[in-house]
N, C-alpha and C positions, 0 to 999 in steps of 0.2 A: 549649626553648620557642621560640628562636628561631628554630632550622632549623626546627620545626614552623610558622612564621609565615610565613618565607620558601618551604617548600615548597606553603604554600596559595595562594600569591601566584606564584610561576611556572608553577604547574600548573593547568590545567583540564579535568576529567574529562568526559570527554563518553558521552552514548548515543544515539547515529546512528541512526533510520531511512530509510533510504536507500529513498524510493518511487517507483513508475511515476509516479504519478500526482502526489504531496506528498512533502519531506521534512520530518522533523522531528529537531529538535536538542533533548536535554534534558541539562542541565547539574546534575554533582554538588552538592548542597546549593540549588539554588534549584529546580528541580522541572523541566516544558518552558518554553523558552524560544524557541522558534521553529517555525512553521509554514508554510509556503509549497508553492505547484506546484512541482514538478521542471520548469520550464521556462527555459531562457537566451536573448536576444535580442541575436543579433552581427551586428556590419554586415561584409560582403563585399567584398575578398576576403583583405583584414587580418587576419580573428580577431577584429574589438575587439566586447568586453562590452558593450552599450549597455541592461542590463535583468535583472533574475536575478528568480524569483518571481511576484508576483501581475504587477509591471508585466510582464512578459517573455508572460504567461500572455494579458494583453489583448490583444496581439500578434498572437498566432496568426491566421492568415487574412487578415490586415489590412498587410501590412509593403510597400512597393516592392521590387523586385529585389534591392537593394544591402542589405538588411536581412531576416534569419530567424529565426525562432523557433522552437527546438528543442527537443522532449522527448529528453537525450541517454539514459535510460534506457527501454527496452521489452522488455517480458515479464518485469520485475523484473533486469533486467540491465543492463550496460552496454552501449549501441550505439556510442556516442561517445567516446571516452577523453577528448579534450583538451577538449571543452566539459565532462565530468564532472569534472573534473579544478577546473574553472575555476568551476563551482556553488558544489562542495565549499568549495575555497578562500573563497567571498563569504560562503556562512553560517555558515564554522565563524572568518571574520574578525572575519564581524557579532557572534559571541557572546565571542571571545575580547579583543576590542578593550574590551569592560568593567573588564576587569583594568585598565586603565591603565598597558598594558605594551608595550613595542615586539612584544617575542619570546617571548610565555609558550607553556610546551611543552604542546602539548592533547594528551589522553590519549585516545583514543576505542575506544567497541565498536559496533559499525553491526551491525545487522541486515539476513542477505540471507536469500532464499528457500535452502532444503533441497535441491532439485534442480538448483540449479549447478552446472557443472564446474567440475574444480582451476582452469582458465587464467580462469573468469569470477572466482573466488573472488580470484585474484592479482590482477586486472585492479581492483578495488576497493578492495584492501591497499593496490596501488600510488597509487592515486589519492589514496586518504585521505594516504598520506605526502608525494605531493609537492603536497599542500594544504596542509602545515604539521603535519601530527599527527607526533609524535617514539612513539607504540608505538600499536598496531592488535593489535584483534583480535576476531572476526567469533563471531556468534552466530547460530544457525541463527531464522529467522523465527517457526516455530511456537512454540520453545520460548520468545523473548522474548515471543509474545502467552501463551502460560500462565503465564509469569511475572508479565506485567501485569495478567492477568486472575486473580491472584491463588488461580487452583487448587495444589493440594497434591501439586505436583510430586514434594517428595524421600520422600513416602511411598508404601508396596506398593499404591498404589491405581492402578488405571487410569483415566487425565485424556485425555479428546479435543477436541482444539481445531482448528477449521476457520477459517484465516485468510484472509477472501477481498480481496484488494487492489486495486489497480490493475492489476498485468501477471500475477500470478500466485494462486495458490489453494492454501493449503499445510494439509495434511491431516496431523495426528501424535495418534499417542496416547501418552504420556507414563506413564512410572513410575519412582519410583527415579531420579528426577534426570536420567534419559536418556529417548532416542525411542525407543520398542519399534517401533512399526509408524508410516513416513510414504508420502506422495505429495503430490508437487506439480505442479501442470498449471498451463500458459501462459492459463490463461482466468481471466476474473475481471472487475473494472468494465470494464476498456478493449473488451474482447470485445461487451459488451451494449452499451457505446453503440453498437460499429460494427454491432450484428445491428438494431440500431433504424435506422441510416444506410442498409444494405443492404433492410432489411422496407420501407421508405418509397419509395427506388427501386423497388423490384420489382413495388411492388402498387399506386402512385400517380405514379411516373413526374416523382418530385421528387428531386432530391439536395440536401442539409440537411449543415450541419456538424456536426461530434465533438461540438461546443459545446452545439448548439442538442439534438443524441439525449441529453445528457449531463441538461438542464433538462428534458426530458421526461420520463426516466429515474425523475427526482427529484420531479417531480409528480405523474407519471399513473402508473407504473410499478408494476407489481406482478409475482410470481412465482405467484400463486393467488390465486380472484377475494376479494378482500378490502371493496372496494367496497359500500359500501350501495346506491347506484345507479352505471352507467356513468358513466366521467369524461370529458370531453374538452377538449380541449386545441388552439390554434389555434396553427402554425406556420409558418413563409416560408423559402423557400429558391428552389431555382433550377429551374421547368419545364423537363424536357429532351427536350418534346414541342414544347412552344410553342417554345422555345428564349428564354425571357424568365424574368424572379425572378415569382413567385406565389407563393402561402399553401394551405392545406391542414389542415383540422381534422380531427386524429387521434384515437379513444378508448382509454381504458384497456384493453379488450377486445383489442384490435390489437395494443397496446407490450405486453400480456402474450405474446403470440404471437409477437411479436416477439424476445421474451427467452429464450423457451421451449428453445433450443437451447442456450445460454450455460449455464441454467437446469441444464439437464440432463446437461451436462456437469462441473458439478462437484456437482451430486447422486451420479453415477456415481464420482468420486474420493474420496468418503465410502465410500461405498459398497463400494469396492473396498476400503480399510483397514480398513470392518470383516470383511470377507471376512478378512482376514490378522493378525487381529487374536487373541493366544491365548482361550482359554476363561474363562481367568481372569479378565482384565481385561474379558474381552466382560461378564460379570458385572456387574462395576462402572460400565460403562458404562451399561447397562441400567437399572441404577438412577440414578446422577449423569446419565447424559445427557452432550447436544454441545453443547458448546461455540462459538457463530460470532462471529465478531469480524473487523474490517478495514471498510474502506467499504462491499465489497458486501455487506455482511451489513445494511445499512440498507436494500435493496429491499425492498418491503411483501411479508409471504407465504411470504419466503425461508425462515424458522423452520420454518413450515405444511406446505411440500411434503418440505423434510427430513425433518419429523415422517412424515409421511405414507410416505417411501419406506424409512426405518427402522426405522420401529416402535419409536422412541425419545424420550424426553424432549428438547426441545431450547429452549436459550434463546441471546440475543444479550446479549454482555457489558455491561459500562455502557461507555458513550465510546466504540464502538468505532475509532472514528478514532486513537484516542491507546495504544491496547493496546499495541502492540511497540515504541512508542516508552518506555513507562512502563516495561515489560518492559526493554528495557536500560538504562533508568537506574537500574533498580532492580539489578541488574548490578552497575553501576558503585559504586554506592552500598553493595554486597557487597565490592567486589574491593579498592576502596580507603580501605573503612572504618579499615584497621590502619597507613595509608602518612602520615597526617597527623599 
């Protein structure tokens, strides 16, 4: 009983999701426990940390020279090592520093996207370890969101889940505890803000920040017209006709049009897994339907046009913000049920 006391007290079990856009930390026995942007704010040419998360996140756009704000991950990967490195370390401090312990060994399983290379996959391991994690070990994306999204992974049935996130869109259909058929493509939320940043230059001759495509996204934004009547929506940014800051009211009409290519590109990575998908499970599919989960699965319509280029059932999980992070804690809460 006692090494079972002392080993609950040195260790903490972690399940990482490691995002473009958020990460989230969920910790064995208490449920998640932390949510923030992937963002870190270091002053130059030092390195030093002056911000990790939402403050880091306010930043953006806003900073003098000597000061930046970094998203060190993009397309669900690492761009950055030593600001990833130095994230990792603040939120896996923030949740271990509970224990009221100098050096408790965190255990963690992080969730990456399915189409990483070996050298991105190491590049993650490593980071997680010189964070402080003493054992790592990674779970592919899709399979942590059917996990959280509580489909019936270890049985002969075919489970398809379409995870769409911040940097990337990961496409698996599941049986039997394993991936039968994936894909995963670099598009996903970050892509539709920029196709909303690019549609407003192009056809109004304004440039607007990530920030501002991302609230619009979230307001007016749809993938199919969903709208009882046209929305619209007033924004400012920066004339690069006038050459001065102006505003510009956009409609929902537009930001669909907008989106339409993002839209369609990971329609097309569904699309292609069912292409390659066996008879059998196409079966199952057919009946159970798709699965969509991740943040972009919250644009209005996204279900709709699915439906539409499938010919299949399709719904959006609960939470979907919290799937793959629930997914490997649920993991965790598997791997280390027998170690305490």
């Amino acid at each position: 009983m006692v090494w079972r006391w002392l080993d609950h007290w040195l260790n903490v079990d972690l399940g990482i999701d490691l995002g473009t856009a958020n990460s989230l930390v969920y910790v064995r026995g208490e449920g998640i426990v932390l949510v923030a942007p992937s963002v870190v704010a270091v002053k130059k040419p030092e390195g030093e940390v002056l911000a990790v998360g939402n403050d880091a996140k306010e930043m953006i756009g806003k900073t003098p020279e000597n000061i930046v704000a970094i998203r060190p991950l993009r397309d669900g990967v690492i761009a950055d090592f030593d600001i990833t490195e130095k994230m990792l370390k603040y939120f896996i401090g923030k949740v271990v520093k509970r224990k009221g312990l100098l050096a408790p060994r965190a255990r963690a399983v992080i969730g990456v996207p399915s189409g990483i290379t070996e050298v991105e996959r190491r590049a993650v391991v490593d980071a997680a370890y010189k964070s402080g994690c003493k054992e790592v070990e990674l779970i592919s994306e899709p399979m942590a969101a059917a996990i959280g999204a509580d489909l019936p992974i270890d049985e002969p049935i075919g489970n398809m889940i379409a995870d769409i996130g911040g940097g990337t869109t990961e496409v698996a259909v599941i049986s039997l505890g394993g991936i039968v058929v994936q894909e995963s493509i670099r598009v996903a939320g970050d892509e539709m803000d920029s196709a909303i940043v690019s549609y407003i230059k192009k056809h109004h001759d304004m440039e607007i920040s990530l920030k501002a495509s991302e609230i619009v996204k979230i307001q007016i934004g749809s993938a199919a017209p969903v709208f009882d009547e046209e929305k619209k929506m007033l924004i400012r940014g920066y004339n690069i006709v006038k050459r001065l800051p102006g505003e510009l009211e956009i409609s929902s009409d537009e930001v669909r049009r907008a989106l339409n290519p993002p839209v369609e590109a990971i329609i097309g990575a569904i699309l292609r897994t069912l292409e390659r998908t066996p008879p059998d499970l196409s079966e199952d599919i057919v009946s159970k339907g798709i699965v969509l989960t991740g943040g972009g699965s919250l644009l209005r319509g996204l279900d709709i046009r699915v439906r539409e280029a499938t010919g299949v059932p399709v719904s959006v999980s609960d939470d979907p913000l919290t799937t793959v992070v629930k997914g490997t804690g649920k993991y965790v809460e598997f791997k280390y049920r027998n170690q305490r």
